[in-house]
VEXNUDO-702173 format. One record per residue: residue in three letters; x, y, z of N, C-alpha, C in turn. Coordinates in steps of 0.02 Angstrom, whole numbers, plus 50000, padded with zeros to 5 digits. Example, Ala and Ser with C-alpha at 12.3 -4.5 7.8 and 13.67 -1.06 7.14 Angstrom:
Ala506604971650390506154977550390506604983550390Ser506424988850354506844994750357506455000250394
END
This chain:
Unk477795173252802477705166052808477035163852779Unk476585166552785475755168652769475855165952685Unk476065169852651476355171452584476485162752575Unk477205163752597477475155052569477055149152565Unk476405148252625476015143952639475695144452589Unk475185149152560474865150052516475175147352440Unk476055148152436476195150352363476195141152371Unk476435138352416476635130852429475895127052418Unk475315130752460474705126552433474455125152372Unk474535131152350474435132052263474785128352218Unk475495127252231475855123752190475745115952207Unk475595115852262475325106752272474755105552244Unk474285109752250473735109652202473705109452132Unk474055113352092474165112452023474505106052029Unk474855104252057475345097452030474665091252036Unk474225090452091473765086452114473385087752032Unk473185093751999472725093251969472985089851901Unk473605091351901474125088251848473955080151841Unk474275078151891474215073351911473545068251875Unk473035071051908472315068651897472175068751820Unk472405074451784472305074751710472555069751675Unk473105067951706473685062951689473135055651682Unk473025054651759472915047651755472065047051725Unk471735052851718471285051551663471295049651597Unk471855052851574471865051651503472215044251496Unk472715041751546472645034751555472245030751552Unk471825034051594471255027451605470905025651562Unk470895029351480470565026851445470385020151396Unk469925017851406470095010951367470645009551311Unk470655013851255471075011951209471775013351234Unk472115013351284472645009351295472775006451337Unk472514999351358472414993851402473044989551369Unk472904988751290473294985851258474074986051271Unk474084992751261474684994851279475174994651371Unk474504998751409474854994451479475034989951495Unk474874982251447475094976751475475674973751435Unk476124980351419476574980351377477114981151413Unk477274985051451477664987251515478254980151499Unk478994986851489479604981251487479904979251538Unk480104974951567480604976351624481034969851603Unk481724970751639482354966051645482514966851714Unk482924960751742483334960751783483814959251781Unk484374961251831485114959351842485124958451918Unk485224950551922485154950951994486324947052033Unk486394950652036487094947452079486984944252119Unk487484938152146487594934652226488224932852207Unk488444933952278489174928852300489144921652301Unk489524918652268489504911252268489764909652323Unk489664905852385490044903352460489904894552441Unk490294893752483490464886852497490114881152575Unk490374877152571489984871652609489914878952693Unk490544878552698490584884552762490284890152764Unk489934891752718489594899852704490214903252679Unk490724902452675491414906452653491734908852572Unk491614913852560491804916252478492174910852446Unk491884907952367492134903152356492604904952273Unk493194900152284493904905252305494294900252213Unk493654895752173493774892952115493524897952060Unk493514897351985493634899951938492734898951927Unk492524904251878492054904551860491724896951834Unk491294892051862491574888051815491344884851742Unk491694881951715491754881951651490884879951612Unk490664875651669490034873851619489514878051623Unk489544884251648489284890251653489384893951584Unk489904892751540490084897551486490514901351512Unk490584902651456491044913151458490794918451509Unk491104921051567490564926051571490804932451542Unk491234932251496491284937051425490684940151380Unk490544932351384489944933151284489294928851297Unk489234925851366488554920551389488194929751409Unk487444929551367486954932551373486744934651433Unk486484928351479486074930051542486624925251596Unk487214923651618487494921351641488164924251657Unk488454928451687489054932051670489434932951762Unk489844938151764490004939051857490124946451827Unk490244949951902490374956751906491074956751932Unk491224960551993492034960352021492354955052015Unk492114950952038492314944652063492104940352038Unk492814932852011492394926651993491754923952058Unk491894925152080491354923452145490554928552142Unk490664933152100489984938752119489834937952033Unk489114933952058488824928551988488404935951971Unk488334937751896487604942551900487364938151846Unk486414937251864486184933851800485794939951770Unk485654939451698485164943151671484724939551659Unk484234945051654483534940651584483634945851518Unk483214943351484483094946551405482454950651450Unk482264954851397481624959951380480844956951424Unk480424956651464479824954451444479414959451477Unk478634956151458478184961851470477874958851513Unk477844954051529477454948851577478004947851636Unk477784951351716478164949051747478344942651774Unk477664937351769477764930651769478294927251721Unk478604929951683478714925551622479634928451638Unk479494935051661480104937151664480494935251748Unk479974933451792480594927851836480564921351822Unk480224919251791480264911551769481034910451730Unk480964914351689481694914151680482324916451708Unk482294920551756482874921651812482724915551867Unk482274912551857482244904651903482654902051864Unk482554900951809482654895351766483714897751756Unk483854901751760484624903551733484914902551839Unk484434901851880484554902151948484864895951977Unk484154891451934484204882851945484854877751907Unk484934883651856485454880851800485994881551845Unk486224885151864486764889751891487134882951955Unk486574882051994486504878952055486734872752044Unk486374871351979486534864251946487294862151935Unk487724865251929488374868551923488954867451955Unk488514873452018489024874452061489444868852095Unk489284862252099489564857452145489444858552198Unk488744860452230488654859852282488514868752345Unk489134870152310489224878552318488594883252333Unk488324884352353487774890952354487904897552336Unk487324900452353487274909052337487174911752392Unk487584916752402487624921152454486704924452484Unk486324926152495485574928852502485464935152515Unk486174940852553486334946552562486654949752520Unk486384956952532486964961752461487614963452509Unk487684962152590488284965252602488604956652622Unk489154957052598489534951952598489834950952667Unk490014943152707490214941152764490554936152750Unk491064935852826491404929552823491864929552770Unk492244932952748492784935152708493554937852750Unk493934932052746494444933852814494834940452768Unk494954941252724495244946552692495234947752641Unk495034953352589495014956552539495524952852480Unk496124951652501496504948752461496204941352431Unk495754938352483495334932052458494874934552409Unk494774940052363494034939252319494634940452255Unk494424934252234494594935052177494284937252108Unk494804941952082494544950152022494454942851965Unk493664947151944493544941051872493864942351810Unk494104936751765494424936151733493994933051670Unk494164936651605493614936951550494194935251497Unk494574931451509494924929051442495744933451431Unk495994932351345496404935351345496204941351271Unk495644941451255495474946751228495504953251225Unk495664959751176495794965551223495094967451267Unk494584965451223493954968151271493864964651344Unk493964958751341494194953551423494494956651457Unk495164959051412495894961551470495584968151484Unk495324971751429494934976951480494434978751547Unk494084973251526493604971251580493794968451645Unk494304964351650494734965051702495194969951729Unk495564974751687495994977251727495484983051738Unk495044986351727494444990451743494564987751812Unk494194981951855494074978751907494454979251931Unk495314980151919495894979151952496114987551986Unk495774993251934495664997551948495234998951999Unk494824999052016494174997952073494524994752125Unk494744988052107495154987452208495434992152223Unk495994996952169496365001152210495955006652218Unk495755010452179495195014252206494655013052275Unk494345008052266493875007852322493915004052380Unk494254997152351494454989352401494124985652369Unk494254978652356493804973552349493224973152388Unk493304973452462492594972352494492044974452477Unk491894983352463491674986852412491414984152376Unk491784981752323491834980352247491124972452267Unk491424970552320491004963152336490254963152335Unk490104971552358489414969952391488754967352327Unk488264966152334487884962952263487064968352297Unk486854967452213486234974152220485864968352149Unk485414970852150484774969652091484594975952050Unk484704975051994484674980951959483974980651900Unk483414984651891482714983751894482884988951803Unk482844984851760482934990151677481934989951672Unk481964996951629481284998451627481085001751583Unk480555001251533480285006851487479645005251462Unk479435010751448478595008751414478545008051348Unk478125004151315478035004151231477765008651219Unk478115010051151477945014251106477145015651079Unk476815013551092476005010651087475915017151140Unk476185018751201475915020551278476095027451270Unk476505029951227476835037251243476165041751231Unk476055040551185475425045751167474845046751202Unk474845039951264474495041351318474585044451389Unk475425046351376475815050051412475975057551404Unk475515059351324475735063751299476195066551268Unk476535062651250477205060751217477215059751145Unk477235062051079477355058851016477685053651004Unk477705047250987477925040151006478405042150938Unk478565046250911478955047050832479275049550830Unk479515054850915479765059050923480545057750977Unk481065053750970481555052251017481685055751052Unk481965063551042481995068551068481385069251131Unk480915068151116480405070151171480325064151229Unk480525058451192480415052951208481035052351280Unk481555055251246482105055351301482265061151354Unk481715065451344481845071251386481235067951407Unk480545064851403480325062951464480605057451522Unk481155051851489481565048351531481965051251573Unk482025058751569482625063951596481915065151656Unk481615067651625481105069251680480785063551738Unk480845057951732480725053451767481385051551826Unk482225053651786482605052051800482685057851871Unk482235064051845482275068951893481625066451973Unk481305065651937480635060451985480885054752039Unk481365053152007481555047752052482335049752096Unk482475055152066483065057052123482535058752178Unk482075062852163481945065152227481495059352272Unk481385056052245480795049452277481355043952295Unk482145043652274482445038952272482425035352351Unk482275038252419482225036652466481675031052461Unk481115031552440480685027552463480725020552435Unk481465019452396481715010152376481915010152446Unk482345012552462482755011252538482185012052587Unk481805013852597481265012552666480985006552643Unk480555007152586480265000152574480534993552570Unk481154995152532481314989352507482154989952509Unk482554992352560482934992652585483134985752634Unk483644982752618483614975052652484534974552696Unk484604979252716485444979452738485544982852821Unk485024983252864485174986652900485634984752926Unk486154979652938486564977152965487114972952910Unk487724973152945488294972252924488624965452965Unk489184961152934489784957352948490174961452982Unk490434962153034491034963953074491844962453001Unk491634960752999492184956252949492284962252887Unk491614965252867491484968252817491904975452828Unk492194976752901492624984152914493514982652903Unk493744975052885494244973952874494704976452930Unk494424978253004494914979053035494794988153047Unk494354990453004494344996552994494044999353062Unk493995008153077493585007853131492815007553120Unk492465003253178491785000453153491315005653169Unk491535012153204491215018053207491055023053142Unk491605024753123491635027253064490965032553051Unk490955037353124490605040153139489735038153135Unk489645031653127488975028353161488895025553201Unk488425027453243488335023753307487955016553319Unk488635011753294488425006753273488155002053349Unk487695000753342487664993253422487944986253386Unk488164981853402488484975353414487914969253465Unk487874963853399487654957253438488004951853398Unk488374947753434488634941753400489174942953327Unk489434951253348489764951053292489564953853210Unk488624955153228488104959653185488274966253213Unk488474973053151488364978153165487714978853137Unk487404983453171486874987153129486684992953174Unk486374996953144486075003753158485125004253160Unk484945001953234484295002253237483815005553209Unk483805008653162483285011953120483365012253037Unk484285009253039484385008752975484105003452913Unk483895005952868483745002752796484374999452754Unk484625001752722485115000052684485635002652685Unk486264999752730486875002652727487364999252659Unk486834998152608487374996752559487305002352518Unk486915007552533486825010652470487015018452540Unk487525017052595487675023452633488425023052630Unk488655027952651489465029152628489795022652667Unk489655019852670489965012252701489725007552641Unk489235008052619489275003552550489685005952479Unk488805005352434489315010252359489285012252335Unk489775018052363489585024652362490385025052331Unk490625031952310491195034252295491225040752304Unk491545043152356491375051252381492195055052331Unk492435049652296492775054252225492415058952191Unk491735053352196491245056252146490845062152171Unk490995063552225490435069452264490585075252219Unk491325078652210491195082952182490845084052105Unk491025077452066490525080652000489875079851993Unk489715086151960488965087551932488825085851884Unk488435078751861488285077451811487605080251799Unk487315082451758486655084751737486295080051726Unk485705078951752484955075851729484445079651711Unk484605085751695484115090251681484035092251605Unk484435088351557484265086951482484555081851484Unk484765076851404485055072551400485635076451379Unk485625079651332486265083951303486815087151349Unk486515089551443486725090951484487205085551515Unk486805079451519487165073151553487845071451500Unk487505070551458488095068451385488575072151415Unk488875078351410489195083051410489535081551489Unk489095082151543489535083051600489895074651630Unk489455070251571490035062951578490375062451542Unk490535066551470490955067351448491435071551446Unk491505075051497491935078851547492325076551602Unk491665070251642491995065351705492445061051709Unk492435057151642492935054051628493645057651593Unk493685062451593494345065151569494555070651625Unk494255070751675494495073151723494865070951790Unk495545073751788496125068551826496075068251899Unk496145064251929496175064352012496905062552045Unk497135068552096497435066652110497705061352147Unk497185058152163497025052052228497575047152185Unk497025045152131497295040052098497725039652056Unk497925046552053498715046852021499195042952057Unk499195042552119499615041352182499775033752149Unk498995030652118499235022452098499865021952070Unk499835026252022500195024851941499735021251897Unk499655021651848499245019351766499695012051791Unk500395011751740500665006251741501155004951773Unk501405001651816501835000951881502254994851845Unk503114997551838503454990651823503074983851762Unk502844988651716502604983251668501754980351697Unk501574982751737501014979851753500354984951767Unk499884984351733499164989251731499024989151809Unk498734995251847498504995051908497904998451889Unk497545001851832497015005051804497075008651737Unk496465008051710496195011451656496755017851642Unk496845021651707496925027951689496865032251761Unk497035038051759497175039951830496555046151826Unk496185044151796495435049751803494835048251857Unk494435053051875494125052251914493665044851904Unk493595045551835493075041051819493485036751758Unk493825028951782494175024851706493655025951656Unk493135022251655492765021951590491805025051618Unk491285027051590490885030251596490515023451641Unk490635017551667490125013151683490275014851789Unk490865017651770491155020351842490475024551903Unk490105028451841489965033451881489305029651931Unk489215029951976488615026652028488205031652023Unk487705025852028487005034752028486445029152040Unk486095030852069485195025652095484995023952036Unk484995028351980484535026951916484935031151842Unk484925025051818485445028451750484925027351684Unk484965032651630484745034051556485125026951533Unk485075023151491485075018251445484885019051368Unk485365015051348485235013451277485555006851241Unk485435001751225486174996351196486394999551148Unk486934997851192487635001351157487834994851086Unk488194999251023488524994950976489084993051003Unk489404988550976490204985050983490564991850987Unk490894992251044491454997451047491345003651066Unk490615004551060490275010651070490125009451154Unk490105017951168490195020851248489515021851273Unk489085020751347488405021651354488235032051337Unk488585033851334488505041451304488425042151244Unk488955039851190488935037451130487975036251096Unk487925030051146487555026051128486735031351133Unk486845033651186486275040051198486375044251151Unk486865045851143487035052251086486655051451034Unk486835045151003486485042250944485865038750934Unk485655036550979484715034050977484475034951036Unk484585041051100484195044151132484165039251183Unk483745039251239483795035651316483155029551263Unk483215022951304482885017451267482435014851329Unk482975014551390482525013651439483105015551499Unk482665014751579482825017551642483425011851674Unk483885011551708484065005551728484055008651829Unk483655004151869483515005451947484095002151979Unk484665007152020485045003452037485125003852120Unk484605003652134484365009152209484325000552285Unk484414995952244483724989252238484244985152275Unk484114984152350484514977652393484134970952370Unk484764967252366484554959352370483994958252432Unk483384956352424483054953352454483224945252484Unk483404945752553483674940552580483124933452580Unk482424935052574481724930052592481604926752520Unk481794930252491481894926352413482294923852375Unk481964921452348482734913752290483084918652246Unk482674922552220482974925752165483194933852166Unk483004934952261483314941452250482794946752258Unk482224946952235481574950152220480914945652213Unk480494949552240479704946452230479254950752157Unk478984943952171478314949552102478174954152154Unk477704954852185477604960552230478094969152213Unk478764965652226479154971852199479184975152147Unk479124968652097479264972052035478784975452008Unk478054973152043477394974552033477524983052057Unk477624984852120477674992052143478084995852110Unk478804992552092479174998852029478774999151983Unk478434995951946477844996551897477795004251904Unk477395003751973476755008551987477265017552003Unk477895014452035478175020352055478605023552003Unk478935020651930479025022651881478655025851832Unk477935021551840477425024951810477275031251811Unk477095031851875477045038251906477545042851897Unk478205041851887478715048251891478935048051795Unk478385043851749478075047251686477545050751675Unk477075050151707476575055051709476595060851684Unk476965065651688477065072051704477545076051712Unk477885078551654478455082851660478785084651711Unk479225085751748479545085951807480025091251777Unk479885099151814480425101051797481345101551823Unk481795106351828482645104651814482705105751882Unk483095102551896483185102151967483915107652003Unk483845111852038484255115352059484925114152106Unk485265117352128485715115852174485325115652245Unk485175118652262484655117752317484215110852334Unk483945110652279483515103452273483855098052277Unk484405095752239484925093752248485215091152311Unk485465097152348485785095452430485065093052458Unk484525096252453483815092052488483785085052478Unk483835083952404483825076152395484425072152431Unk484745074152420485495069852436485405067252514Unk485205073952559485135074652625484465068852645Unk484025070252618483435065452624483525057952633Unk484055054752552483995047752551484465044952605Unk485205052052628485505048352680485185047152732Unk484645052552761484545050852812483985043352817Unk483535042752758483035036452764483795029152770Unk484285028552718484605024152718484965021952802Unk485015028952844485545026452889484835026552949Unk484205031552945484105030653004483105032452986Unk483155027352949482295030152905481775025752953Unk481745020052974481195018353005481325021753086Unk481385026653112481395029353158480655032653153Unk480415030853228479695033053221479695044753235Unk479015043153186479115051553161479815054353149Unk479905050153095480615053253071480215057552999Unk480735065953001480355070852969481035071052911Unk480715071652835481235074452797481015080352761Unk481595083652711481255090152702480925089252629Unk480535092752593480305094952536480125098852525Unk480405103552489480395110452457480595114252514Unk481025112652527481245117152594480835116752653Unk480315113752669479825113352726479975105652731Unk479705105152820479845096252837479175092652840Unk479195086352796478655084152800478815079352820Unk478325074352872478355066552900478355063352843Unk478805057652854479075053952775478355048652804Unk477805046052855477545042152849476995047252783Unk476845053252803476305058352754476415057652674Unk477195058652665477425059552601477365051452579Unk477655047452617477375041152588476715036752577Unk476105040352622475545037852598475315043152542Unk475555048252540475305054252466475595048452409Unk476195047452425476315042752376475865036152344Unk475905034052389475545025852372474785028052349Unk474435034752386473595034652350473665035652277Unk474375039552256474455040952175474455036352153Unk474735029352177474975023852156474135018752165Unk473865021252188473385018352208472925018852148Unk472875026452136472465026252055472985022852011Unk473615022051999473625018051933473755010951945Unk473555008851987473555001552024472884998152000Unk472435006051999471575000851967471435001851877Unk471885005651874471955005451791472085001751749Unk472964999751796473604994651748472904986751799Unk472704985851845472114980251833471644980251787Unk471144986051778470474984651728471324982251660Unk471584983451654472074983351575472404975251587Unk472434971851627472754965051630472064961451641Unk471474963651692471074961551702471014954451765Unk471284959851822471434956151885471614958051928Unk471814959551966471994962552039472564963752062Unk473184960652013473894960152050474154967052073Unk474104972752058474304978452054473974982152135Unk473334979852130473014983352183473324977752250Unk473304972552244473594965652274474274969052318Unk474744969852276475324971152283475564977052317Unk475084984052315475164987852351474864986252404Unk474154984652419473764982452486474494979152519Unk474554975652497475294970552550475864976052566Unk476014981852550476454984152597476454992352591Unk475424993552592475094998452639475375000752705Unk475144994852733475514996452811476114998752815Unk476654997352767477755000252789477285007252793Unk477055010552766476955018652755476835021752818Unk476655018852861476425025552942476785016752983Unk476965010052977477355007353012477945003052992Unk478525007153021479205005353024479214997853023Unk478764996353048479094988653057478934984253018Unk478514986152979478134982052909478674981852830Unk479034987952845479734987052808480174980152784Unk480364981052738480824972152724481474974552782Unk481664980452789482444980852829482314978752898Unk481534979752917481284979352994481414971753003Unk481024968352937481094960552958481674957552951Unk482174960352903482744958252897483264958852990Unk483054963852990483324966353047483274960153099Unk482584959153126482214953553170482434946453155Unk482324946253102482604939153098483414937553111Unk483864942453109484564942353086484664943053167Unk484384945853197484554948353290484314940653326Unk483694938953302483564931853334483954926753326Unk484014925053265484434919653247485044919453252Unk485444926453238486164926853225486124925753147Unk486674933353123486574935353069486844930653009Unk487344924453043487554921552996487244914252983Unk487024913253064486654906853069486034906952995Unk485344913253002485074913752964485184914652894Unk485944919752860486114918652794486244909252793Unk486644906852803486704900052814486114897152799Unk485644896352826484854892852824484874895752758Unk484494901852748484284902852678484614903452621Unk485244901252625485594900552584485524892052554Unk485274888652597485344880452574484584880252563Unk484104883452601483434882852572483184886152531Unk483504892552483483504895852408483714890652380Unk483994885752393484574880852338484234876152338Unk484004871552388483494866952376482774870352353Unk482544878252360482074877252320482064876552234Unk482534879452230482714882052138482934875652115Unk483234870452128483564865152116482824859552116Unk482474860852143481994854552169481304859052095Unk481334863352074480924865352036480944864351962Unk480604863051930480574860451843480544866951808Unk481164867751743481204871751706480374876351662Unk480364882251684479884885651656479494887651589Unk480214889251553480344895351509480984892451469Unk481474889351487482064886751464481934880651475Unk482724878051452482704869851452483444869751477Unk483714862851498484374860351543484774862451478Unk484284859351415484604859451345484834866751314Unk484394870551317484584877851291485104879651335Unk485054879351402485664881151465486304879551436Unk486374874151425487004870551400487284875051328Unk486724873751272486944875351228487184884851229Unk486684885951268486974892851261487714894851310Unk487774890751353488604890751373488944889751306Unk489034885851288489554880551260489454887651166Unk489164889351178488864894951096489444899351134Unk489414901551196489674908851226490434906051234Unk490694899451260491324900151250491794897851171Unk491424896151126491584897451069491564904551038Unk491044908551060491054917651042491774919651079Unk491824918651122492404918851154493184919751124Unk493144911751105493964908351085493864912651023Unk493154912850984493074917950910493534923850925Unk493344929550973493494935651001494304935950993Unk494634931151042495184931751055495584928550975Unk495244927450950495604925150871495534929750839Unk495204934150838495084940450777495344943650815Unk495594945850845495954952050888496754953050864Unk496844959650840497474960650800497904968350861Unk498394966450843498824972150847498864971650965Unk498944976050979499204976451047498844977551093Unk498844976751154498214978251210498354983251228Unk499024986851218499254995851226498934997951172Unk498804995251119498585000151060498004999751057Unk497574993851080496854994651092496535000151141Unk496864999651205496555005951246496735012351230Unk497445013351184497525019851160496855021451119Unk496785018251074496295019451011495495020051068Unk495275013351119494795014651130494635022651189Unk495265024351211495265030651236495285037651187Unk495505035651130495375041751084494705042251038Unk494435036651042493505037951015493365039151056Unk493105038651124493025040851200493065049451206Unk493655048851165493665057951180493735062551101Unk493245059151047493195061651008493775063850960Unk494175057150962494585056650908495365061350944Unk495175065250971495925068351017496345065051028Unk497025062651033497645061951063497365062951132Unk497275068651151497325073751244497015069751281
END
């Protein structure tokens, strides 16, 4: 035992000294320039509800655009589950001004209608009420729907309902070489995104403690199901929740797909991942055989594989690249390497209009940063079940006081491992400041110092508190009309009412374009788009 302590001190030590080398050669003046380069995007979802708080049950609507071919305006499952984007920026001011600005448009819209403020959906008398979104009669539309149509039967609509914020990320090319990285080099460039991708499996817990916003559920949301479902759920007013829990949208009651438990996709090259998703999707399940492909003339899915198309597979944090017309996100890696990170770990923040605070976006900064630093090596089967085991337990039962998880096979207090964390974060908090030349960074961690040794400083703690006082629907209700009067009562940033418009009315002309150039059969389109998929094969 003597032995292990020693071999374990040593190796924390080299990594610490790593570490430190790291953020020296950061810190050097000549790339300030470059830190304040930092890309990020968002994708933030909500449920559209109605005067009643109740899923609202009309068509995408029209003066919104296409949500086919409209840029930053589109839905996910459901005409009802709105996702907006932004474009590219480096300025996080600049980059919610415009998720205000596509927020306020939106609102402008609706007729009155609101946005849901939770990622787990309520007040939904039955599954059969969400209606699957509908993208035209294009083959790429009809695909995009019956994909979705696939997923109810696979998972359920309710599932399919819940809404997340998804955090895209990468550093400029200016920064690699301060990472140690040849900025000329893709190959290197994308095996350090592999290595970050490995950084953040194992850290993936600390979105769900921090910034975990679900500890509680709609009664409504079990469809009747049992509300045990082996958690020991308590009951107030019809709120489940699990007193210590963080985010049950991201625990096998949210979305999750335990189809997917058995495959091993690799993050431990890119060439590895390529390969074992291009394996996932051609591998058959018998579950969903049971559907049938096509039933009596009518599509019930893609295909009876574990995985219809590669966007299937769930994972906290996925490799990226934009993809060409027609081309597959593997494809797309294949051919110009990982471009940037996409964070899919990330609950709707209920206290905010848009889903997320600067504050947050300010700390993924710091905690992506950090899991570039420094090569991270391949992660084992062992490490693996450690991680997996870790984020369930923070998601279902993490603000529990002295709650211990493991690392490297030994248990460490997640309050320890989380302040080791934040001091790392702490040196590049005064760096990425001297490089903007201001405080927000150091700002932003100081404000949620304290979640680290107290549970209750957590967003799930307050979510929790507020949702038990008020009653969980009374309070969605409130902040659902006072997100709407704030975004609505605020003057365009970054956009105009005018660009809003025009860029609808551009997207449903790309549209009617689409469905006019489209030749030959919607059987012969998915044949063909399933045989580039699998490298030109028939099989």
């Amino acid at each position: 035992m003597g032995g292990l302590r020693v071999a374990h001190y040593s190796t924390k030590r080299s990594a610490l000294n790593a570490f430190n080398t790291a953020v020296e050669r950061l810190s050097q003046p000549e790339w300030r320039d470059a830190l304040r380069g930092l890309n990020r995007g968002i994708e933030r979802e909500a449920l559209r509800i109605d005067a009643q708080g109740r899923l609202a049950q009309d068509i995408h609507p029209v003066a919104l655009g296409s949500a086919l071919t409209h840029p930053w305006i589109t839905t996910d499952f459901s005409e009802a589950l709105m996702e907006l984007i932004t474009p590219v920026y480096q300025d996080p001011d600049a980059l919610l001004d415009h998720l205000a600005d596509t927020h306020s448009f939106v609102l402008r819209h609706l007729n009155g209608q609101r946005l849901w403020p939770f990622s787990m959906p309520c007040f939904i008398d039955s599954a059969e009420n969400i209606p699957i979104a509908q993208y035209g009669t294009s083959h790429t539309g009809q695909m995009k729907t019956l994909y979705r149509v696939g997923l109810q039967h696979r998972y359920g609509a309710m599932m399919q309902a819940i809404a997340g914020l998804h955090f895209n990320f990468s550093v400029p090319k200016a920064l690699w070489e301060a990472l140690g990285v040849d900025g000329e080099d893709q190959d290197a460039i994308s095996e350090r995104y592999f290595s970050l991708l490995r950084h953040f499996k194992r850290h993936a817990w600390v979105l769900a403690y921090l910034f975990g916003a679900s500890p509680s559920l709609c009664r409504s949301f079990l469809q009747g199901r049992d509300p045990a479902s082996g958690l020991p759920f308590e009951e107030r007013d019809g709120t489940l929740y699990l007193p210590y829990a963080t985010s049950l949208r991201m625990s096998d009651l949210g979305y999750t797909n335990k189809a997917q438990d058995k495959l091993q996709v690799s993050i431990n090259s890119i060439d590895e991942y390529i390969r074992d998703l291009k394996e996932a999707i051609s591998l058959p399940s018998e579950e969903y055989a049971k559907f049938g492909v096509k039933v009596n003339g009518e599509y019930r899915q893609l295909n009876a594989n574990v995985l219809q198309i590669e966007n299937e597979l769930y994972a906290t944090m996925r490799p990226k690249r934009t993809a060409a017309s027609g081309e597959t996100p593997s494809d797309a890696l294949a051919r110009g390497g990982v471009e940037y990170v996409e964070v899919r770990a990330l609950d709707v923040n209920p206290f905010e209009p848009l889903g997320i605070s600067r504050d947050q976006i300010l700390l993924l900064d710091l905690f992506l940063l950090d899991g570039l630093l420094e090569p991270q090596p391949a992660r084992d089967e062992q490490e693996l079940t450690e991680q997996k085991a870790n984020f369930k337990e923070v998601v279902l039962d993490g603000r529990r006081p002295g709650k211990t998880l493991m690392r490297n096979g030994q248990p460490v207090a997640l309050a320890d491992w989380m302040s080791e964390l934040m001091a790392r974060w702490g040196k590049l908090a005064a760096i990425l400041d001297a490089a903007n030349g201001d405080e927000r960074y150091g700002q932003a961690l100081n404000a949620w110092l304290g979640a680290a040794r107290d549970p209750e400083q957590t967003l799930s703690a307050k979510v929790l508190a507020v949702s038990l006082a008020e009653g969980h629907g009374h309070w969605a209700d409130r902040m659902a009309t006072e997100h709407r009067e704030a975004l609505l009562n605020r003057d365009y940033a970054r956009l105009s009412e005018a660009q809003l418009v025009t860029a609808a009315a551009d997207s449903l002309k790309a549209q009617s374009a689409r469905e006019a150039e489209d030749q030959g059969s919607f059987e012969q389109f998915l044949a063909d788009y399933f045989r580039r998929q699998n490298g030109g094969s028939d099989n």
